[in-house]
HTML snippet that shows the backbone in 3Dmol.js (N, CA, C, O; Angstrom):
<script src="https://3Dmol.org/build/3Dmol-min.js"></script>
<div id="view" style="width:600px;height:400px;position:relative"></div>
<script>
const pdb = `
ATOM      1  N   UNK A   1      24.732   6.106 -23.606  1.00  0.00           N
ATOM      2  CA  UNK A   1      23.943   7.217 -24.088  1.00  0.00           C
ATOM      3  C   UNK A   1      24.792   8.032 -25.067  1.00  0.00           C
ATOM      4  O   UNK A   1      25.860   8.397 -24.576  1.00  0.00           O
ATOM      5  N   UNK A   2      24.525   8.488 -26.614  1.00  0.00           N
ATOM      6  CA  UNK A   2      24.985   9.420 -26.848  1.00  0.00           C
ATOM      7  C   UNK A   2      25.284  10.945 -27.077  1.00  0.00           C
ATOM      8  O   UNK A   2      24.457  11.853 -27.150  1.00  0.00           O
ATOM      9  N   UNK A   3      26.624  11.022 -27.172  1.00  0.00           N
ATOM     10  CA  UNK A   3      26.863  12.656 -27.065  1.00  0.00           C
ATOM     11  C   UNK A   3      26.279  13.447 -28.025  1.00  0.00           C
ATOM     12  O   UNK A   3      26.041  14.604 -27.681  1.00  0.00           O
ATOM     13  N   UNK A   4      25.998  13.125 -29.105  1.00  0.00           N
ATOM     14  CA  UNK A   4      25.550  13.624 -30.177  1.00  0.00           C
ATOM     15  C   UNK A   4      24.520  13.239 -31.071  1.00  0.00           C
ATOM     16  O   UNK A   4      24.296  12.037 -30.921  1.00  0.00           O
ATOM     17  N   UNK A   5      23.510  13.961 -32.286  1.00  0.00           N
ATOM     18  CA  UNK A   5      22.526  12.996 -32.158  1.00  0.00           C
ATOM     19  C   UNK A   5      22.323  13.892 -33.770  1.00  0.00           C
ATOM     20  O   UNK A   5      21.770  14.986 -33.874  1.00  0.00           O
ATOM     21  N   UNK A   6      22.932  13.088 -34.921  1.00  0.00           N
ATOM     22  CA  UNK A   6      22.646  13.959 -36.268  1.00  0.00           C
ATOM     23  C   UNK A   6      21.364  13.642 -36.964  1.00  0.00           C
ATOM     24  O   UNK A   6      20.808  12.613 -37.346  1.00  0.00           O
ATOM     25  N   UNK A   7      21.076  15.080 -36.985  1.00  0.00           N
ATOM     26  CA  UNK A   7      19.782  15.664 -37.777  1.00  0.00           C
ATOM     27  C   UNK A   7      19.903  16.476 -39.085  1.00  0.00           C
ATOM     28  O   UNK A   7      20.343  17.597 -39.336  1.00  0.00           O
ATOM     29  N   UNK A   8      19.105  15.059 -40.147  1.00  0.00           N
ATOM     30  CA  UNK A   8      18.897  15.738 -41.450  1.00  0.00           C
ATOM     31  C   UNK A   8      18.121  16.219 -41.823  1.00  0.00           C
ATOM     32  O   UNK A   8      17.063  15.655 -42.101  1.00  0.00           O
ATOM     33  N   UNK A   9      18.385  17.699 -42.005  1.00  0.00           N
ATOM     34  CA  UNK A   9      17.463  19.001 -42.744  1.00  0.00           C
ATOM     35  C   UNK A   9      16.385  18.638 -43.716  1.00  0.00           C
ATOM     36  O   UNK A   9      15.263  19.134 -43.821  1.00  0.00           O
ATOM     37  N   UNK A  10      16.966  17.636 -44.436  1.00  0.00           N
ATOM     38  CA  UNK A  10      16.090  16.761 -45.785  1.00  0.00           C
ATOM     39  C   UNK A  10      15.274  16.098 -44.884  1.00  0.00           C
ATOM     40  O   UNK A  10      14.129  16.435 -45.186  1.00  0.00           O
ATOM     41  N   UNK A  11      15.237  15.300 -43.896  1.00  0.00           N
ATOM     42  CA  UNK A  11      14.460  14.341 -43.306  1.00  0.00           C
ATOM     43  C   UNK A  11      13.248  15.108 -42.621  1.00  0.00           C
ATOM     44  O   UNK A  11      12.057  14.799 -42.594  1.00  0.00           O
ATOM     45  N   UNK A  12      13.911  16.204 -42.072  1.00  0.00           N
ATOM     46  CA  UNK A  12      12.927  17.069 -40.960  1.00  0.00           C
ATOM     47  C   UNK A  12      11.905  17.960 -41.871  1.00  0.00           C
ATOM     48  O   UNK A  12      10.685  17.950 -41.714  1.00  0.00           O
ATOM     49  N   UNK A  13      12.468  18.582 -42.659  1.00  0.00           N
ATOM     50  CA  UNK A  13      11.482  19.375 -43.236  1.00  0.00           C
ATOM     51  C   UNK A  13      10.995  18.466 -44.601  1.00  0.00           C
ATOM     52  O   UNK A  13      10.886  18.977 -45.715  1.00  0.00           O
ATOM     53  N   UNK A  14      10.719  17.009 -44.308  1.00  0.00           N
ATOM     54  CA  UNK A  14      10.185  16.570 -45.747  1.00  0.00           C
ATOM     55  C   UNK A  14       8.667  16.599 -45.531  1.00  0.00           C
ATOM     56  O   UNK A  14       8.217  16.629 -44.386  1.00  0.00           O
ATOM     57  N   UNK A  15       7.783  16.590 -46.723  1.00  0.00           N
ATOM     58  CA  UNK A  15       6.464  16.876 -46.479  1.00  0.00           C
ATOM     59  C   UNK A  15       6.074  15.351 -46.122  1.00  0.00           C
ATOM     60  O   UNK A  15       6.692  14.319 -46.381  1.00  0.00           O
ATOM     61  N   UNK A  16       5.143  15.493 -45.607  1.00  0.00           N
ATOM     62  CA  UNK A  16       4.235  14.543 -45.013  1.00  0.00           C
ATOM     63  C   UNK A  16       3.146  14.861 -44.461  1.00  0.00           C
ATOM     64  O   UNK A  16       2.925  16.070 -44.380  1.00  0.00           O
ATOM     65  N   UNK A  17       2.159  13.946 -43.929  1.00  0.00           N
ATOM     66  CA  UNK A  17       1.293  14.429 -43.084  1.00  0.00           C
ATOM     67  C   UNK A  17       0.504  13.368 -42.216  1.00  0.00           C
ATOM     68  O   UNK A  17       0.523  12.144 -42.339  1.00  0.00           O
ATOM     69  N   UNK A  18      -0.108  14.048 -41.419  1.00  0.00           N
ATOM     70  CA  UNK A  18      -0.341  12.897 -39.869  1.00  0.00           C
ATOM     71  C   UNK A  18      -2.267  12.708 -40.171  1.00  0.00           C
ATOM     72  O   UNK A  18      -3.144  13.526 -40.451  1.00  0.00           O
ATOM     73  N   UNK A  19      -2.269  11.523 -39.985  1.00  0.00           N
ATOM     74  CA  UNK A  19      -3.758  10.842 -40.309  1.00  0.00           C
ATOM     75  C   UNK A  19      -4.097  10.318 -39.287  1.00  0.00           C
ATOM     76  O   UNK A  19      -3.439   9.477 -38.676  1.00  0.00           O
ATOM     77  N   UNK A  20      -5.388  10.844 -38.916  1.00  0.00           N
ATOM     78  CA  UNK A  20      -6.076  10.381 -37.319  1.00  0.00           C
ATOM     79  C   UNK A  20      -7.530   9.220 -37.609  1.00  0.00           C
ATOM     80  O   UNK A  20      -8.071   9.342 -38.708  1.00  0.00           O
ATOM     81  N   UNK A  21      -7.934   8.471 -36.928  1.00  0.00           N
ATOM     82  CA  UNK A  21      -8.796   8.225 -37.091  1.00  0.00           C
ATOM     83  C   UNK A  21     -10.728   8.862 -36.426  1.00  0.00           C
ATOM     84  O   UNK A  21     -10.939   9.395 -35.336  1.00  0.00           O
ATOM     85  N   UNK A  22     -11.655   8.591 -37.372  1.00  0.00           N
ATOM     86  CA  UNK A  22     -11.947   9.944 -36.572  1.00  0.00           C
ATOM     87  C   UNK A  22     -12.170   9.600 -35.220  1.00  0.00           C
ATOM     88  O   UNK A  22     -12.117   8.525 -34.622  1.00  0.00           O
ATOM     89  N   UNK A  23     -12.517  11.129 -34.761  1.00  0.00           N
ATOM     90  CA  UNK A  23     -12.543  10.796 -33.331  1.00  0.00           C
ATOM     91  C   UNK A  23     -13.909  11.659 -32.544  1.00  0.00           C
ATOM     92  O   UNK A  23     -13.979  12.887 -32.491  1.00  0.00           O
ATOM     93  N   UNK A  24     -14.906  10.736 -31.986  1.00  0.00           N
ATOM     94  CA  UNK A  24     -16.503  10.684 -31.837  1.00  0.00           C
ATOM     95  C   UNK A  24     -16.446  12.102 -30.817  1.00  0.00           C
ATOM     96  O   UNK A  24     -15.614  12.265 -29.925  1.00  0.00           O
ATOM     97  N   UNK A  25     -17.202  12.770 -31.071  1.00  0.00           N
ATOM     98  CA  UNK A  25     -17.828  14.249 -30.605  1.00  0.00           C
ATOM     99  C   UNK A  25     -19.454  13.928 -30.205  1.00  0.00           C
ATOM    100  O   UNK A  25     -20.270  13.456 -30.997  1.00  0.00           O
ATOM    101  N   UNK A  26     -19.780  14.357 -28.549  1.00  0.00           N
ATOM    102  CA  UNK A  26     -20.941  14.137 -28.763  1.00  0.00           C
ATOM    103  C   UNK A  26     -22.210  12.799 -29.273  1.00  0.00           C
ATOM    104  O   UNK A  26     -23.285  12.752 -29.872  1.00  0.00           O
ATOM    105  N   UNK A  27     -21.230  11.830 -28.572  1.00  0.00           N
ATOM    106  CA  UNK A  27     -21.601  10.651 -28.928  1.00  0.00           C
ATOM    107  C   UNK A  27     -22.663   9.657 -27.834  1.00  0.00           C
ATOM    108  O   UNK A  27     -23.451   8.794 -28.221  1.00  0.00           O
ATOM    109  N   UNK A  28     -22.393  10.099 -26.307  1.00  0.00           N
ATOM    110  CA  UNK A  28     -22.612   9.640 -24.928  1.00  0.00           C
ATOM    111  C   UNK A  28     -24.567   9.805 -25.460  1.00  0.00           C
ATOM    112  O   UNK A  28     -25.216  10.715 -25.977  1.00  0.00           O
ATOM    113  N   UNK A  29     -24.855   8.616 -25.056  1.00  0.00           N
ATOM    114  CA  UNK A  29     -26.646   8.541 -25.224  1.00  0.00           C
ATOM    115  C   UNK A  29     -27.009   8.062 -24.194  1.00  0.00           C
ATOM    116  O   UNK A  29     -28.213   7.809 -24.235  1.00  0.00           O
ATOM    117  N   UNK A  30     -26.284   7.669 -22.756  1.00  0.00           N
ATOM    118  CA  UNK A  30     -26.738   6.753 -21.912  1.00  0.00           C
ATOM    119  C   UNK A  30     -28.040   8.226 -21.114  1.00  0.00           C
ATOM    120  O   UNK A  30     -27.941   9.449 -21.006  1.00  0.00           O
ATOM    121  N   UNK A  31     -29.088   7.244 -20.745  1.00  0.00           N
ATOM    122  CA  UNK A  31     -30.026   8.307 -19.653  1.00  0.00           C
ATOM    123  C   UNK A  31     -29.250   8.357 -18.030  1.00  0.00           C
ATOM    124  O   UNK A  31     -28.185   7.782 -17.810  1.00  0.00           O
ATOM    125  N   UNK A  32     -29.815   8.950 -17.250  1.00  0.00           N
ATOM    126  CA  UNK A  32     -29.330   8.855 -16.315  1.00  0.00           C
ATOM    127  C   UNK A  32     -30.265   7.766 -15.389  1.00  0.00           C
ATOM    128  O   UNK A  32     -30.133   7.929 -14.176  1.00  0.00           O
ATOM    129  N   UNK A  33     -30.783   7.158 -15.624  1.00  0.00           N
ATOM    130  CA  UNK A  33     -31.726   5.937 -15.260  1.00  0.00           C
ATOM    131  C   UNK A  33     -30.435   4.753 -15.572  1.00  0.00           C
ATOM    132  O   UNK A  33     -29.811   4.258 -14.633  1.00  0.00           O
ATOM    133  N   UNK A  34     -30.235   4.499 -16.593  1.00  0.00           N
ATOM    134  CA  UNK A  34     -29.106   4.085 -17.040  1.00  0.00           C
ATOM    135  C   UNK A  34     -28.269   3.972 -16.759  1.00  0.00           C
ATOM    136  O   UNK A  34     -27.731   2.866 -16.787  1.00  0.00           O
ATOM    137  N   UNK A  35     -27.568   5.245 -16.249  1.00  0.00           N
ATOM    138  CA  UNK A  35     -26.915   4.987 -15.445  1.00  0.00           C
ATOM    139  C   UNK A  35     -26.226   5.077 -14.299  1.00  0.00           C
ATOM    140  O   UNK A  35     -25.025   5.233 -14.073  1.00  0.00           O
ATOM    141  N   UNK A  36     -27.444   4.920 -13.405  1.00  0.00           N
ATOM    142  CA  UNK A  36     -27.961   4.687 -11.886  1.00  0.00           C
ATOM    143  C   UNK A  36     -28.294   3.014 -12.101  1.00  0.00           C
ATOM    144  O   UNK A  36     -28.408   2.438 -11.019  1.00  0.00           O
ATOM    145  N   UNK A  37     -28.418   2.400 -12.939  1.00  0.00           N
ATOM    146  CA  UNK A  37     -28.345   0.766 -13.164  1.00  0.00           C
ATOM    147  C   UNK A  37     -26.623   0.582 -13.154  1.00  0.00           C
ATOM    148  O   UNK A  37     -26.247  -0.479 -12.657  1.00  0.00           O
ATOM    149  N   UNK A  38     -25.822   1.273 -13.525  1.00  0.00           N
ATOM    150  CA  UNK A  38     -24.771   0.851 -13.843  1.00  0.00           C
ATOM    151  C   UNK A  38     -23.488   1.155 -12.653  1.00  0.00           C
ATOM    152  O   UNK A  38     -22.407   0.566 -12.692  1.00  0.00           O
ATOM    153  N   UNK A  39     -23.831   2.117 -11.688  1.00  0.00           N
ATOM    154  CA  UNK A  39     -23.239   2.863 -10.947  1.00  0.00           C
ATOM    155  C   UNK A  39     -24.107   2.715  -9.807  1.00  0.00           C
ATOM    156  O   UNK A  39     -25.269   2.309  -9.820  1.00  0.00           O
ATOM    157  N   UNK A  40     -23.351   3.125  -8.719  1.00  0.00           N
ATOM    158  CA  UNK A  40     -24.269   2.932  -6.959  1.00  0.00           C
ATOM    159  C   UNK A  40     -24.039   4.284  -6.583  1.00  0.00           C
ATOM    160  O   UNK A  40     -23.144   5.047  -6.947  1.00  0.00           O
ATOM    161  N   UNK A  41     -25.180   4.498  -5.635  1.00  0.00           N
ATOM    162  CA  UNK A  41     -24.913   6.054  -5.252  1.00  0.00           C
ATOM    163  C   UNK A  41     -23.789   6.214  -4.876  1.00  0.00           C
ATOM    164  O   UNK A  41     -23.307   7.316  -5.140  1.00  0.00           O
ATOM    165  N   UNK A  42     -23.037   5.359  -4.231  1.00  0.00           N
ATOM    166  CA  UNK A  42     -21.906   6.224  -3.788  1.00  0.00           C
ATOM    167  C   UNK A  42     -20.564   6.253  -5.025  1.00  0.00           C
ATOM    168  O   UNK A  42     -19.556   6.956  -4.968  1.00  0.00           O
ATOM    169  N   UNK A  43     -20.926   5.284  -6.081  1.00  0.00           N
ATOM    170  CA  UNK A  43     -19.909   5.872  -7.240  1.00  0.00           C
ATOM    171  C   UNK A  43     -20.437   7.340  -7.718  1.00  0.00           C
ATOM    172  O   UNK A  43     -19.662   8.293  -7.791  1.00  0.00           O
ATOM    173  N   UNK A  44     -21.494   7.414  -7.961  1.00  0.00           N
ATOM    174  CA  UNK A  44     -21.436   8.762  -8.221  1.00  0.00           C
ATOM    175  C   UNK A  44     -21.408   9.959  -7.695  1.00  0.00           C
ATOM    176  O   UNK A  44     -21.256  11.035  -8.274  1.00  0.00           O
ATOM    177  N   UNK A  45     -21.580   9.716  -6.439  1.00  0.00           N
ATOM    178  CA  UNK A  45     -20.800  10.845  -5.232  1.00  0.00           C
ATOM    179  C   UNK A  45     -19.567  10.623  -5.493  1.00  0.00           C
ATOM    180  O   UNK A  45     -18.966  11.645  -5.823  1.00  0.00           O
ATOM    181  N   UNK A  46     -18.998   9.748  -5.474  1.00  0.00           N
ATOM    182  CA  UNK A  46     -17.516   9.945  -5.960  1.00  0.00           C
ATOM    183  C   UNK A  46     -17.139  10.437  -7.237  1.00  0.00           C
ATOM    184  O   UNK A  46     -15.930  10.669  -7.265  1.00  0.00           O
ATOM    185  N   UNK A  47     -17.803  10.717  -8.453  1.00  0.00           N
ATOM    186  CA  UNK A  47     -17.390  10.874  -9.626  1.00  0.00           C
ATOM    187  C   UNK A  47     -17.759  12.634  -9.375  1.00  0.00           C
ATOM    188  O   UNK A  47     -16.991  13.568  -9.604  1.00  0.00           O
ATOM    189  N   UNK A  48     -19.409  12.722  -8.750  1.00  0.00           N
ATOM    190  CA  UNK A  48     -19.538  14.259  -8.501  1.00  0.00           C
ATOM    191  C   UNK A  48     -18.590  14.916  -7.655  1.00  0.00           C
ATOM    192  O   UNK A  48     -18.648  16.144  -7.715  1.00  0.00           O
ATOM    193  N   UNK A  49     -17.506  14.304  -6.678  1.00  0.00           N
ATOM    194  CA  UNK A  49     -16.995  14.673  -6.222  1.00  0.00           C
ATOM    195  C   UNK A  49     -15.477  15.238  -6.998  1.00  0.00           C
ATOM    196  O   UNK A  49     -15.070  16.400  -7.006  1.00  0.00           O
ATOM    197  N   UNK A  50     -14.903  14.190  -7.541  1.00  0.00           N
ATOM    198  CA  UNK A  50     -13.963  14.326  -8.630  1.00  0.00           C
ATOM    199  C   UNK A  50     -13.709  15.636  -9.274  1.00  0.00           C
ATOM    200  O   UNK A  50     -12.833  16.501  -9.288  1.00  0.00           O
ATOM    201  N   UNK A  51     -15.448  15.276 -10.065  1.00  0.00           N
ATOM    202  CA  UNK A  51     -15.536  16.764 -10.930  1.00  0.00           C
ATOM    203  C   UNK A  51     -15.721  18.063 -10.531  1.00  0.00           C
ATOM    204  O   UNK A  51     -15.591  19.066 -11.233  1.00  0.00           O
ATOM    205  N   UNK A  52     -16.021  18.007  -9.412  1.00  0.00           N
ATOM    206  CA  UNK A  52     -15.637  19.537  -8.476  1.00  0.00           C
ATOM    207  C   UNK A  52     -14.421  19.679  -8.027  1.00  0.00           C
ATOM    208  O   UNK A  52     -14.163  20.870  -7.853  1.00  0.00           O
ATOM    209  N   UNK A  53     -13.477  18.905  -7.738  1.00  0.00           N
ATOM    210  CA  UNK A  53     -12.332  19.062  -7.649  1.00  0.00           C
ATOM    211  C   UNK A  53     -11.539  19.178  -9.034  1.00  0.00           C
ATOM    212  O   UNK A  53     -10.736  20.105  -8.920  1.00  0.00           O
ATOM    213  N   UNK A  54     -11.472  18.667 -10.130  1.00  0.00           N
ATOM    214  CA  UNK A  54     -11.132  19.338 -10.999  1.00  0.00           C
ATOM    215  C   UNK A  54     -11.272  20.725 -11.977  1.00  0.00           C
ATOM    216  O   UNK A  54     -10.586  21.298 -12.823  1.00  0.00           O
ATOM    217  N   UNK A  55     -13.015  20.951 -11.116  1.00  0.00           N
ATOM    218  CA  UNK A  55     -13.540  22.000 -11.653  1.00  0.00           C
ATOM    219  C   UNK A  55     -12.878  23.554 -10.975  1.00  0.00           C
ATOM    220  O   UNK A  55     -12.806  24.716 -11.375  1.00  0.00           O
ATOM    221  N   UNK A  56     -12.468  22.802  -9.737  1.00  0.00           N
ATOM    222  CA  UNK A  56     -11.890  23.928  -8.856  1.00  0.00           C
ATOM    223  C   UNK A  56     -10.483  24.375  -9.323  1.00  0.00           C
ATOM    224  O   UNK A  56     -10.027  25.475  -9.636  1.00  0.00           O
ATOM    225  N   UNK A  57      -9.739  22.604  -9.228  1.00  0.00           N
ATOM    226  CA  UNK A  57      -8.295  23.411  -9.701  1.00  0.00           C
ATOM    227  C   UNK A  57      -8.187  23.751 -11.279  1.00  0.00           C
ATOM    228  O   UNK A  57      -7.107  23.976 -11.824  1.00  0.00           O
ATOM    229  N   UNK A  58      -9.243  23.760 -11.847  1.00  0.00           N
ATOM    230  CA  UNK A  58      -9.101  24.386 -13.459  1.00  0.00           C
ATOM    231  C   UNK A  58      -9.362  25.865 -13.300  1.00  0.00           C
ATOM    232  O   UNK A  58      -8.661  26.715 -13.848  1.00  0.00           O
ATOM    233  N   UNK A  59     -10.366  26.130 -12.553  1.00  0.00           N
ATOM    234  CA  UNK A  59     -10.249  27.818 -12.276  1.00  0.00           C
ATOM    235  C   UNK A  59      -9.210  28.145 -11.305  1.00  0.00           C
ATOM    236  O   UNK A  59      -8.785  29.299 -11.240  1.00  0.00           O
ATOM    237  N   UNK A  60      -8.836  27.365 -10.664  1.00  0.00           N
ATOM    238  CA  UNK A  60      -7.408  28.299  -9.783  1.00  0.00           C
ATOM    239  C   UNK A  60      -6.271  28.625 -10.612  1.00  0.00           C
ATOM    240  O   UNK A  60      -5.589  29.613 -10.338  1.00  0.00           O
ATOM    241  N   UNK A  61      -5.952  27.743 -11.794  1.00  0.00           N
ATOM    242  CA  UNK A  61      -5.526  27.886 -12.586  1.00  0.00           C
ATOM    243  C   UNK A  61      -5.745  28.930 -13.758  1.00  0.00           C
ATOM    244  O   UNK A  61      -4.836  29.660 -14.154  1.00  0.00           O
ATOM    245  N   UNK A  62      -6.921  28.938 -14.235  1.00  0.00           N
ATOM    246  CA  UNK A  62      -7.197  30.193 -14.582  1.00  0.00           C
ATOM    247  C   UNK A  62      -7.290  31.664 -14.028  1.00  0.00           C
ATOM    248  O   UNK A  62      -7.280  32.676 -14.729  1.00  0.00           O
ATOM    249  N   UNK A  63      -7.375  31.622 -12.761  1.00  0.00           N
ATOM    250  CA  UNK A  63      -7.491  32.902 -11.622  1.00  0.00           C
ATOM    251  C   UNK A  63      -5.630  33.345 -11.809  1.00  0.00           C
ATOM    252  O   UNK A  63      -5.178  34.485 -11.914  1.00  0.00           O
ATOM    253  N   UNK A  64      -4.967  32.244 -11.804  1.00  0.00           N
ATOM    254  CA  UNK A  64      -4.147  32.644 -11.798  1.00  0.00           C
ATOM    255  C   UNK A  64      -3.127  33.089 -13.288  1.00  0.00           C
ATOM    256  O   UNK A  64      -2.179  33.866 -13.402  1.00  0.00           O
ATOM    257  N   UNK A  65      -3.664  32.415 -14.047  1.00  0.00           N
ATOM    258  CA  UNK A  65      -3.295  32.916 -15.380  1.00  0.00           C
ATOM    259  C   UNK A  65      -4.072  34.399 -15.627  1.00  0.00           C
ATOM    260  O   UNK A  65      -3.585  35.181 -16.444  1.00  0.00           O
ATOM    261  N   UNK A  66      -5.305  34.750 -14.883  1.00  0.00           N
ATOM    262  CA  UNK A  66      -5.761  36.241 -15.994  1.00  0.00           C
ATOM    263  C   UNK A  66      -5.286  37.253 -14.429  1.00  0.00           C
ATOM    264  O   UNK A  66      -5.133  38.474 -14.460  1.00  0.00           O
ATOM    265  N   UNK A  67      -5.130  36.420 -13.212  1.00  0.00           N
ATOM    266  CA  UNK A  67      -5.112  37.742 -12.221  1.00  0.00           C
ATOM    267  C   UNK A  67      -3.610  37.482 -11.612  1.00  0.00           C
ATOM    268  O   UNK A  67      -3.380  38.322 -10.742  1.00  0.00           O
ATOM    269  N   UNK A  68      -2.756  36.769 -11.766  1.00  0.00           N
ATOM    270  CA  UNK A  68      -1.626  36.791 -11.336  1.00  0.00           C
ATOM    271  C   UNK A  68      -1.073  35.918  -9.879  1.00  0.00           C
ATOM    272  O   UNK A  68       0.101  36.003  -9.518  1.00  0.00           O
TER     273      UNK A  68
END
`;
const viewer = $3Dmol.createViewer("view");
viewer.addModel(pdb, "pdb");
viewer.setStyle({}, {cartoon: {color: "spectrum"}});
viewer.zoomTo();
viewer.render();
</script>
């Protein structure tokens, strides 16, 4: 591993720029008929389940970012 690791000023601040490809917004068309063909009730008790658990620890997280 090394001790030291040289960085050129010219290299770092040269212009450039970063190109994405695009990326789909608002794209999901499936019905929910659809997909209840594709999924069994109990995958989607599991997926509804998921998303309440992430829904929870995203506000505990926020509770704790605005109230301390």
């Amino acid at each position: 591993m090394t001790k030291s690791l040289v960085i050129s000023p010219e290299e770092i601040a040269k212009e450039s720029e970063i190109t994405f490809r695009p990326i789909p917004v608002n794209h999901y068309q499936r019905t929910l008929a659809e997909e209840r063909g594709i999924f069994s009730d109990e995958d989607l008790v599991r997926i509804y389940r998921d998303m309440l658990v992430l829904h929870n620890f995203e506000d505990m997280l926020n509770k704790i970012k605005t109230q301390g």
